[in-house]
C-alpha positions as CSV (number, residue, x, y, z in Angstrom):
1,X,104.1,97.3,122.8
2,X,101.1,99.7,122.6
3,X,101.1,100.5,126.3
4,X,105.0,101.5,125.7
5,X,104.1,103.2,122.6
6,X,101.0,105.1,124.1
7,X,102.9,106.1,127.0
8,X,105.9,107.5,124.7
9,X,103.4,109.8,122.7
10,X,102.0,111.2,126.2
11,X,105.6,112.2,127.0
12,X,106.3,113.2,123.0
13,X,103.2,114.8,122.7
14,X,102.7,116.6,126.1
15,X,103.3,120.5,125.7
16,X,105.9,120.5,128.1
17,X,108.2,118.7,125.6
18,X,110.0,120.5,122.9
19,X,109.9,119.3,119.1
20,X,113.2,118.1,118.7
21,X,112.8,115.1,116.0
22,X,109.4,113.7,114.6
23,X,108.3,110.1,115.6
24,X,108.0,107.0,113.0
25,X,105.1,104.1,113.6
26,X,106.6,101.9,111.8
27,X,105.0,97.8,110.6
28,X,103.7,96.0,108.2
29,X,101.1,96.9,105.6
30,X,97.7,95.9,108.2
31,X,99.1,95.8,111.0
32,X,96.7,98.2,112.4
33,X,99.5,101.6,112.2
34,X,96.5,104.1,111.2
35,X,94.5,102.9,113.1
36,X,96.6,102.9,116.4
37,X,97.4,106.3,115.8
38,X,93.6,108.0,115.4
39,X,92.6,105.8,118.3
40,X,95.4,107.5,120.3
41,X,94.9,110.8,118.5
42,X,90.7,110.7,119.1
43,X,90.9,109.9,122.6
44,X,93.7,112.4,123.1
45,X,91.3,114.8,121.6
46,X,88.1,113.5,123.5
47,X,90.7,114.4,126.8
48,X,91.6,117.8,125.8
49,X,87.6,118.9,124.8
50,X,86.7,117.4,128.3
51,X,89.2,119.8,129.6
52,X,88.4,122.9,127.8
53,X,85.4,122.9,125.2
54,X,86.9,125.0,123.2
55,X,90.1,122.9,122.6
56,X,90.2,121.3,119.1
57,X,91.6,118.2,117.9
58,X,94.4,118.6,118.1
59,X,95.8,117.2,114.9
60,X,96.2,117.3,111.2
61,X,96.1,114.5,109.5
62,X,97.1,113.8,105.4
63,X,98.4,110.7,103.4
64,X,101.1,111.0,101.4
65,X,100.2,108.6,98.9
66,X,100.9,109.4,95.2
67,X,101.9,112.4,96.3
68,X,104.8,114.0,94.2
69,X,105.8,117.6,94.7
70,X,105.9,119.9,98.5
71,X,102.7,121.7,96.3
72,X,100.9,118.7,96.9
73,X,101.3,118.2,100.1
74,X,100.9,121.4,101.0
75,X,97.7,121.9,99.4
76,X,96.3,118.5,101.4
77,X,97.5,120.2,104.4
78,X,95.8,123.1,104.0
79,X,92.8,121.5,103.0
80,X,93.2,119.4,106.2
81,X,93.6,122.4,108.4
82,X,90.8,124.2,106.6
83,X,88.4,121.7,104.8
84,X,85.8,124.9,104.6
85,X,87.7,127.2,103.5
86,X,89.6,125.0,101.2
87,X,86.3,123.9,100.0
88,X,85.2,127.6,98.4
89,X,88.2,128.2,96.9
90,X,88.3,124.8,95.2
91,X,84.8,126.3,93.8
92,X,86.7,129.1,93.0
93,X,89.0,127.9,90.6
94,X,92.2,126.9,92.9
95,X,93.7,130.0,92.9
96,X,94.1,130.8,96.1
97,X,95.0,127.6,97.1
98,X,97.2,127.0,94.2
99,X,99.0,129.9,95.1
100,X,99.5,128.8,98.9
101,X,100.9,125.6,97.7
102,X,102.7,127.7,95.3
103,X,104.1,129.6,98.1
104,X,105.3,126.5,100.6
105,X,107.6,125.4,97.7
106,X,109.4,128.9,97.4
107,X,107.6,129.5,94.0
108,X,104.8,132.3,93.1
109,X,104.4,134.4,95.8
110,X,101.2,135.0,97.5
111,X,99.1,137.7,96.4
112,X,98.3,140.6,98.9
113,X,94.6,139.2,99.0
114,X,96.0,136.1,100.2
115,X,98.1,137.0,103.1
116,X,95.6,137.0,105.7
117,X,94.0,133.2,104.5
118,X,98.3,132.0,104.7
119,X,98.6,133.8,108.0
120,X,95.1,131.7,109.0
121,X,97.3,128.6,107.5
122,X,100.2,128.7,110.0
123,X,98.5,129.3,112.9
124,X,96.1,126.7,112.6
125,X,98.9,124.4,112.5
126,X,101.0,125.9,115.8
127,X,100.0,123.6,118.9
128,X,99.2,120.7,116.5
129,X,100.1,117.3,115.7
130,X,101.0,116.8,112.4
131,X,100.4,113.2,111.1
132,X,102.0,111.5,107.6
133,X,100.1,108.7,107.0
134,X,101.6,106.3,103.7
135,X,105.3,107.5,103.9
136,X,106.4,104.6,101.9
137,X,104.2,105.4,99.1
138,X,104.5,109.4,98.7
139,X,106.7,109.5,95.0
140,X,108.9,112.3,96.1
141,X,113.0,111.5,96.2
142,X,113.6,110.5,99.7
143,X,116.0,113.9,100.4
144,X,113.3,116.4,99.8
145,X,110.8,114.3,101.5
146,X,112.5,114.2,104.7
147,X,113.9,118.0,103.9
148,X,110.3,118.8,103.6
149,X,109.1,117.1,106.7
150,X,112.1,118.6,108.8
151,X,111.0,122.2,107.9
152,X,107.8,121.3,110.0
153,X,110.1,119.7,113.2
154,X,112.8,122.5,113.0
155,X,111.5,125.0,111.0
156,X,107.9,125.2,112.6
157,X,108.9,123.0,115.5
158,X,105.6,120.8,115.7
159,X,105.2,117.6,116.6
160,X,104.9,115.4,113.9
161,X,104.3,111.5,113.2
162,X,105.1,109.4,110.4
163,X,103.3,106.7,109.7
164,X,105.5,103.9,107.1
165,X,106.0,100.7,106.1
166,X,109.7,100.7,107.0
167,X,110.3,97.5,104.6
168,X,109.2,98.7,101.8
169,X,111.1,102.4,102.6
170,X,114.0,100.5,102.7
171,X,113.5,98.2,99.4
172,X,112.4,101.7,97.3
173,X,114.7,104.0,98.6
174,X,117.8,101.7,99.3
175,X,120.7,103.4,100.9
176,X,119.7,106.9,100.9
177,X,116.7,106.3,103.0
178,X,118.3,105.5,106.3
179,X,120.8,108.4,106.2
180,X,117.7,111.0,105.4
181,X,115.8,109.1,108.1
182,X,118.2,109.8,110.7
183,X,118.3,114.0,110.0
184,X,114.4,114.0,111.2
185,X,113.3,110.5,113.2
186,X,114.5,110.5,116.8
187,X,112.3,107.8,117.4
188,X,110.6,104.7,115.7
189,X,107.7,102.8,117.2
190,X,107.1,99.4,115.9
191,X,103.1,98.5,116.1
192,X,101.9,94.8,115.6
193,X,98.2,93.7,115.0
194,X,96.4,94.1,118.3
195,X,93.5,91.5,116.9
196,X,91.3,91.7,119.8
197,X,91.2,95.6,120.7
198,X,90.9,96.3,116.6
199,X,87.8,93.3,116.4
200,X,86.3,94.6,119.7
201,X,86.0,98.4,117.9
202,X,85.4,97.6,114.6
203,X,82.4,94.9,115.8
204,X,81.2,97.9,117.6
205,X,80.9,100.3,114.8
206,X,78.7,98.3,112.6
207,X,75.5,99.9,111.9
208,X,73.1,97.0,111.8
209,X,71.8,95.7,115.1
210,X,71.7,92.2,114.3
211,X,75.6,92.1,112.6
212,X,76.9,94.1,115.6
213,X,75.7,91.5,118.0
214,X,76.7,88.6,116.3
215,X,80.2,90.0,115.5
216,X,80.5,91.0,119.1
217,X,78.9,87.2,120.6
218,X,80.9,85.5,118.0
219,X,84.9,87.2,118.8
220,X,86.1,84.0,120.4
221,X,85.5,82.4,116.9
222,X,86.4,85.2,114.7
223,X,89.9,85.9,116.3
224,X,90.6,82.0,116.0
225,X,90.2,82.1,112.0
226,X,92.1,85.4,112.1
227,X,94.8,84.0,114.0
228,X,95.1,80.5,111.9
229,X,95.4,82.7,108.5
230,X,98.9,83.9,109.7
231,X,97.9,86.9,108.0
232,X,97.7,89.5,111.0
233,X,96.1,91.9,108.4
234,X,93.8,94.0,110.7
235,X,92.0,95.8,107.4
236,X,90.7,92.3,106.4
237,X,88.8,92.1,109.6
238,X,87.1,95.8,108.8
239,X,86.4,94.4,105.4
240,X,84.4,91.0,105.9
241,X,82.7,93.0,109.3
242,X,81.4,95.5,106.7
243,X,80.7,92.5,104.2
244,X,79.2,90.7,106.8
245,X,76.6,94.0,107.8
246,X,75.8,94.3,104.7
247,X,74.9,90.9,103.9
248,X,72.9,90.7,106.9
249,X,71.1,93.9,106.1
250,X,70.1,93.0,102.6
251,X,69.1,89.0,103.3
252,X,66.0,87.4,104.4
253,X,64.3,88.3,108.1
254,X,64.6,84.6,109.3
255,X,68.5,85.2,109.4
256,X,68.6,87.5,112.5
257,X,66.7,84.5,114.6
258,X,69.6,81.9,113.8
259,X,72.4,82.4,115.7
260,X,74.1,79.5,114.6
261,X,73.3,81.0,110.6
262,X,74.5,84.4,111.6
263,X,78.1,82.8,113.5
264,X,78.4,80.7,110.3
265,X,78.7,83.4,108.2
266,X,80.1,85.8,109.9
267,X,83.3,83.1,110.3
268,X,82.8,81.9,106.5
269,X,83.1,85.2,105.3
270,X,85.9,86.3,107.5
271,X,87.8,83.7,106.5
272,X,87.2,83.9,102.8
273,X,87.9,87.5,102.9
274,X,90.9,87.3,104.6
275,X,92.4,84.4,101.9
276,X,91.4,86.3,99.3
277,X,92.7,89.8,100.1
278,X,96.7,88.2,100.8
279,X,96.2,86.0,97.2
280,X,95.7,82.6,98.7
281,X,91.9,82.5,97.0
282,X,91.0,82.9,93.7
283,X,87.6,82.9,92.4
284,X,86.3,81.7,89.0
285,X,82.9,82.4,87.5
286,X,81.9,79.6,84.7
């Protein structure tokens, strides 16, 4: 499914291609959805700057969680687009960006001051991805959400991805969501854990020495107590590999020259962290 999924982006994504809908990535709560996406996204990116230098990312990315008005997520956008920028004037008090928000929800007008930062505001966003991360948990009524969102696809026409939890879309928003759905979503992409790519990175990224190698020696092992949790919650595994760093990092010396001490805990701790994060593991302190 990701080679299919990865090789509809190229073709969705390509400049060549017309916005015509936006694009869901659609599964379960840790199935790895975000982090699918930046992977794609980064190494799209990487291919662009070995290209041309001067090429940017190539996206925006915001979450949509708790978010409750097109202010809001407006203002992340911006801040997204321009976290400098954005940065001063939050030191300033908000007001320009205030009024920007202000502005994207057909409320206060911009002030002549302002035109030239909302101009910069647009055009950072033409020839960019736009990515939604969190749909099912943004607290806006499902019709201006997706009205929102479809003022980027036709409106703007950029490319834009959603990134949702389609169950629990469903369960909040009942029947309205799947007839706002279809005004925006041409397409819906459904990711499942890839286990062995997500361990393989994550092991990678750890900043000590000694954790990195024994996460990385010891996959074989750690993707068989993944597996046999039934679970397929790929956060858990960045949680007990970030456990596990810093556990190494803080204990005794002798550990780094056991391997079997280091595999033992690295598979102890991934297997209590992944009980305990989906409820199955309770602890009590007497």
């Amino acid at each position: 499914m990701t080679d299919i999924a990865t090789e509809f982006l190229d073709h969705y994504l390509a400049d060549e291609t017309k916005s015509r809908f936006a694009v869901m990535i659609e599964g379960p709560w840790g199935a790895g959805k975000t982090w699918f996406v930046k992977r794609y996204l980064n190494a799209r990116a990487a291919a662009r700057k070995k290209a041309d230098p001067l090429n940017g990312d190539g996206y925006v990315y915001i979450s949509l969680y708790g978010k409750s008005s097109r202010a809001e997520v407006a203002a992340a956008l911006f801040t997204a687009a321009h976290p400098i920028l954005a940065g001063k004037w939050v030191q300033g008090g908000l007001g320009v960006l205030g009024r920007l928000a202000n502005t994207a929800t057909r409320g206060q007008a911009v002030k002549a001051t302002d035109a030239a930062a909302l101009q910069a505001a647009v055009t950072e966003l033409r020839g960019k991805v736009i990515v939604f991360d969190d749909v099912e948990r943004c607290e806006m009524p499902p019709a201006e959400l997706f009205g929102y969102l479809n003022d980027f696809v036709e409106g703007q026409q950029l490319k834009v991805l959603l990134i949702a939890n389609e169950i629990e879309l469903s369960a909040k928003y009942k029947v309205d969501y799947k007839s706002q759905k279809e005004k925006v979503v041409g397409k819906t992409l459904e990711v499942k854990a890839d286990a062995s790519a997500a361990y393989r990175a994550l092991a990678s990224q750890l900043g000590n020495p000694v954790a990195r190698k024994a996460a990385q020696d010891n996959e074989a092992g750690a993707l068989i107590v993944f597996h046999a949790s039934g679970t397929n919650n790929i956060r858990s595994i960045r949680a007990a590999l970030d456990d596990f760093a810093r556990v190494v990092s803080a204990a005794d010396s002798r550990l780094a020259e056991s391997e079997t001490g280091l595999q033992m805990l690295l598979l102890y701790m991934l297997a209590t962290t992944i009980e305990s994060r989906a409820g199955k593991l309770e602890f009590h302190v007497t």
